[in-house]
C-alpha positions as CSV (number, residue, x, y, z in Angstrom):
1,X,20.3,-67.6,10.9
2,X,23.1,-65.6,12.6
3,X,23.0,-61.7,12.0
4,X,26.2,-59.6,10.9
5,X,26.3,-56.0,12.0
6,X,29.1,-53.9,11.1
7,X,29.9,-52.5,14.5
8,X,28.9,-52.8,17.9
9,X,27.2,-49.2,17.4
10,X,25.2,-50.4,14.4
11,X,24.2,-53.6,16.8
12,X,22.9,-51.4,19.4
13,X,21.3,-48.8,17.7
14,X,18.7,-51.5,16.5
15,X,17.9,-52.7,19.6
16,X,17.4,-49.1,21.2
17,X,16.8,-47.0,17.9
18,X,13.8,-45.1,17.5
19,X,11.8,-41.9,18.7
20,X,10.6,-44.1,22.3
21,X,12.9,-46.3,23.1
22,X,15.8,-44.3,24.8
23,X,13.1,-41.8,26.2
24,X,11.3,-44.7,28.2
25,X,14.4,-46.4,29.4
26,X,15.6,-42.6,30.6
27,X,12.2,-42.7,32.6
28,X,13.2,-46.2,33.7
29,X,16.5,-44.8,35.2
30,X,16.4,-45.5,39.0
31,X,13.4,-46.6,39.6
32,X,9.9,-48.1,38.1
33,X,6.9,-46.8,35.9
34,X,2.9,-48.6,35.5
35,X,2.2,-48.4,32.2
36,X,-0.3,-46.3,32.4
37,X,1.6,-43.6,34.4
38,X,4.4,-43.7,31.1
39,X,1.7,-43.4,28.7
40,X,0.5,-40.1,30.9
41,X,3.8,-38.8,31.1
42,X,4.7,-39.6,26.9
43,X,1.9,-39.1,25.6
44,X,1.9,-42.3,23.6
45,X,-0.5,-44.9,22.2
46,X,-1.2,-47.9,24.3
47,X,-0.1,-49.8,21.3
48,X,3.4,-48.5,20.7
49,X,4.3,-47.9,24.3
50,X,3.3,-51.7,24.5
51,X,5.9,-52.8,21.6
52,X,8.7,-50.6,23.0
53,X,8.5,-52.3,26.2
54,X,7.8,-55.5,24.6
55,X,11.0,-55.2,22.6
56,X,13.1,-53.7,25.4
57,X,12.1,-56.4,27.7
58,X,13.0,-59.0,25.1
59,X,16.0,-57.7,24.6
60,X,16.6,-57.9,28.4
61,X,17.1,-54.0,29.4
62,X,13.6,-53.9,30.8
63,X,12.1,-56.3,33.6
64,X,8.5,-56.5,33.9
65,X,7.0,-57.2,37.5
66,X,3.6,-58.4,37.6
67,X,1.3,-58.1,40.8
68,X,-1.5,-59.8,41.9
69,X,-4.0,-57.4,43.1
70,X,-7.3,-55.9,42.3
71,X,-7.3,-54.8,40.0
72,X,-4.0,-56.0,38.3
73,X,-0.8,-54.2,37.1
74,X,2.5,-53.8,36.2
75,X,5.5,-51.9,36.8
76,X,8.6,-52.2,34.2
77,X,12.1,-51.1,35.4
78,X,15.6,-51.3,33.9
79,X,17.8,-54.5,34.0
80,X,21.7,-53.8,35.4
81,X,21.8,-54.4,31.7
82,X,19.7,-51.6,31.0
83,X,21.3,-49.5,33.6
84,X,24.5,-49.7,31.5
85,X,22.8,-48.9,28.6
86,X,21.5,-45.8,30.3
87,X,25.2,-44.9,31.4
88,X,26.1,-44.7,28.0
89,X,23.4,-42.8,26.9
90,X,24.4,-40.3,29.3
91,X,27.9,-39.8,27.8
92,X,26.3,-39.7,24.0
93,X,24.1,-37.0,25.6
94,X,27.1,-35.0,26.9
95,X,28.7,-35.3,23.7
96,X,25.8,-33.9,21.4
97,X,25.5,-31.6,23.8
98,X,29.2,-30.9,23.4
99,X,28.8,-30.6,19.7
100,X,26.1,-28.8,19.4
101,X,27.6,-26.2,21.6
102,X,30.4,-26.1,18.8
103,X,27.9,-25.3,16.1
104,X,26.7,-21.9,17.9
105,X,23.4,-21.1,16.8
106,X,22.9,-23.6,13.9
107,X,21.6,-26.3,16.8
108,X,19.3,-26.1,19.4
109,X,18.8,-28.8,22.1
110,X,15.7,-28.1,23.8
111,X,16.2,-30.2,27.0
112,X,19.9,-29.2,27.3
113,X,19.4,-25.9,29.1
114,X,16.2,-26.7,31.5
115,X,17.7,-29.6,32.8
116,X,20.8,-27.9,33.8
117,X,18.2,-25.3,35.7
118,X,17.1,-27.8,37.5
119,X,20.5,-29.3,38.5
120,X,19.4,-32.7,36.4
121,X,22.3,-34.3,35.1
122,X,21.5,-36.9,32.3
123,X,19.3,-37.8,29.5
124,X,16.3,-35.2,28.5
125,X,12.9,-37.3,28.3
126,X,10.9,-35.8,25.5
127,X,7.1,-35.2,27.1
128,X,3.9,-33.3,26.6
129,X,4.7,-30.6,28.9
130,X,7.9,-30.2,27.3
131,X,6.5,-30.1,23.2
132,X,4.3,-27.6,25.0
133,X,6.9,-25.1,26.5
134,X,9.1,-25.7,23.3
135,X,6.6,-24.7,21.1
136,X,6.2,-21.5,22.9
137,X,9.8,-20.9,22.9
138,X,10.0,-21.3,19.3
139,X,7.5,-18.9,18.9
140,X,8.8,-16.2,20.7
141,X,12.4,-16.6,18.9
């Protein structure tokens, strides 16, 4: 059965929509992650980090590479597909930045100012150690 979206937005959004999906291919950006070494760095379940990158490898934005050691594992990393993805994300992320600038103090995007600290240009991975700092930010405000 063939599926009707409305826009090419509303297409994409179910392919990478969701509160993991755009954080793990932002991890994924320029280079390749074991599984267990994103599940450290997210703090996720086995099970849903295993979906995510089930369904992003399905939809072809993630490769997984297995290798044949002792003991066993596997690295994922983005497709050129999922490299363009990642592009755009980047621009979507310089425009809620944008807006949210335009809003004063009625928004707040945690990532926005630390990364620019560190000279990091690009999409703000949401992790432990950042829900940690944030919290304590929020505190103090």
């Amino acid at each position: 059965m063939k599926q009707v979206y409305n826009t090419g937005v509303d297409y994409a959004l179910t392919i990478v929509g969701g509160k993991w999906k755009p954080v793990i291919i932002f991890l994924l950006a320029g280079h390749s992650w074991r599984t267990g070494e994103l599940e450290k760095q997210l703090g996720i379940s086995s099970k849903v980090l295993s979906q995510c990158l089930h369904d992003l490898t399905e939809a072809g934005l993630v490769a997984r590479k297995s290798f044949a050691t002792i003991p066993p594992h596997v690295e994922y990393s983005l497709t050129p597909s999922g490299e363009d993805l990642y592009a755009s994300m980047r621009y979507l992320n310089f425009w809620g930045e944008t807006r949210a600038k335009s809003k004063g103090d009625q928004v707040k995007i945690m990532c926005t100012d630390k990364m620019h600290q560190l000279g990091i240009d690009g999409v703000c991975a949401m992790t432990k150690e950042h829900l940690k700092e944030w919290k304590k930010d929020l505190h103090q405000n």
